[in-house]
Structures are given as C-alpha cells and as structure tokens.
N, C-alpha and C positions, 0 to 999 in steps of 0.2 A: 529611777534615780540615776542610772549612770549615763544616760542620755542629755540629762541636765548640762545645761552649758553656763548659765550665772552661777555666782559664788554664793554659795550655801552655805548652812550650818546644820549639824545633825547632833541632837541632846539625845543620847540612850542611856538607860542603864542594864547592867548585866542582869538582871532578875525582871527584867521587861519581856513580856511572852512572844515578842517581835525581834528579839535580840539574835543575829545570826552573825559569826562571828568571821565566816568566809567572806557572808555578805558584804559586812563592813571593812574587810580587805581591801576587798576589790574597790569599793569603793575610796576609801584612801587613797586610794593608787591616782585617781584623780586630782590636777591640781586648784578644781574648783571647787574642791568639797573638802570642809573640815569637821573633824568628828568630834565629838565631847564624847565620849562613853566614861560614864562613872560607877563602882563597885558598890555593891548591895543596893542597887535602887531600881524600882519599878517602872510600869508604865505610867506611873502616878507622877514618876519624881519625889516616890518618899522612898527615908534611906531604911534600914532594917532597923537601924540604932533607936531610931526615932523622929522625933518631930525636931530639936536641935539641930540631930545630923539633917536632918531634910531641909530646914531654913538655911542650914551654908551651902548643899546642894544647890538652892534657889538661887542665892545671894551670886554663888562659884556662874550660873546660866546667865545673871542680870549683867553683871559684869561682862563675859562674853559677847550676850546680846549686841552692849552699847559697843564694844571692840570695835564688832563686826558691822555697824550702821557708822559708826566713825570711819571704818577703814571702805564703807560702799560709797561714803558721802564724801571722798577725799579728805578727809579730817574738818569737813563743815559739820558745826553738829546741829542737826535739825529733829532732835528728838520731842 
C-alpha cells in the first residue's frame, strides 16, 4: 500500500484483526490515500452496537464511496 500511487480509499475499523495503527500513520502521511477508520467495527463492517449502528456505518462508506468516484471522475457522475 504505500507504494500505491492513485488515489485510494481505506474503510477499517478499530476491532478489525488487520487494524494497525502505526500502519495507518504512515500511510496518512501519503497524499493519495484517505483513511475512513471507524470505532467499534470489525472486519465485517459491523459495529458492536449492532445491526443499526452497522447500517449507518454502511450508509457513512456509500456516501464516501460515491465522494470519491465523483471526485476520480472530475465531478462527472458515472455511477
């Protein structure tokens, strides 16, 4: 990943078995990669609260998704 040179997007959450928090430093530090890390949620994308908190979880990802396909497509939206 820090190799990467297009503009990324990285969904984690702090209770994902993959979650390293140095890791994600470093990679911040980069200006082609934007992080989402969200509290209490898994590798899954579900939150601890439940299945609520996990649909605005989703909902909080879809939104970004389309951000960031807006902001690769010059604000053409070809979704």
């Amino acid at each position: 990943m820090l190799t990467i040179t297009q503009q990324s997007i990285i969904f984690i959450g702090d209770n994902d078995h993959h979650y390293n928090q140095e890791y994600l430093n470093s990679l911040a530090e980069k200006a082609n990669i934007e992080i989402a890390a969200y509290e209490q949620v898994d590798h899954q994308l579900n939150h601890q609260q439940g299945a609520l908190a996990s649909i605005a979880i989703l909902e909080s990802i879809t939104l970004k998704v389309k951000e960031f396909i807006l902001q690769s497509n010059h604000g053409e939206e070809r979704l």
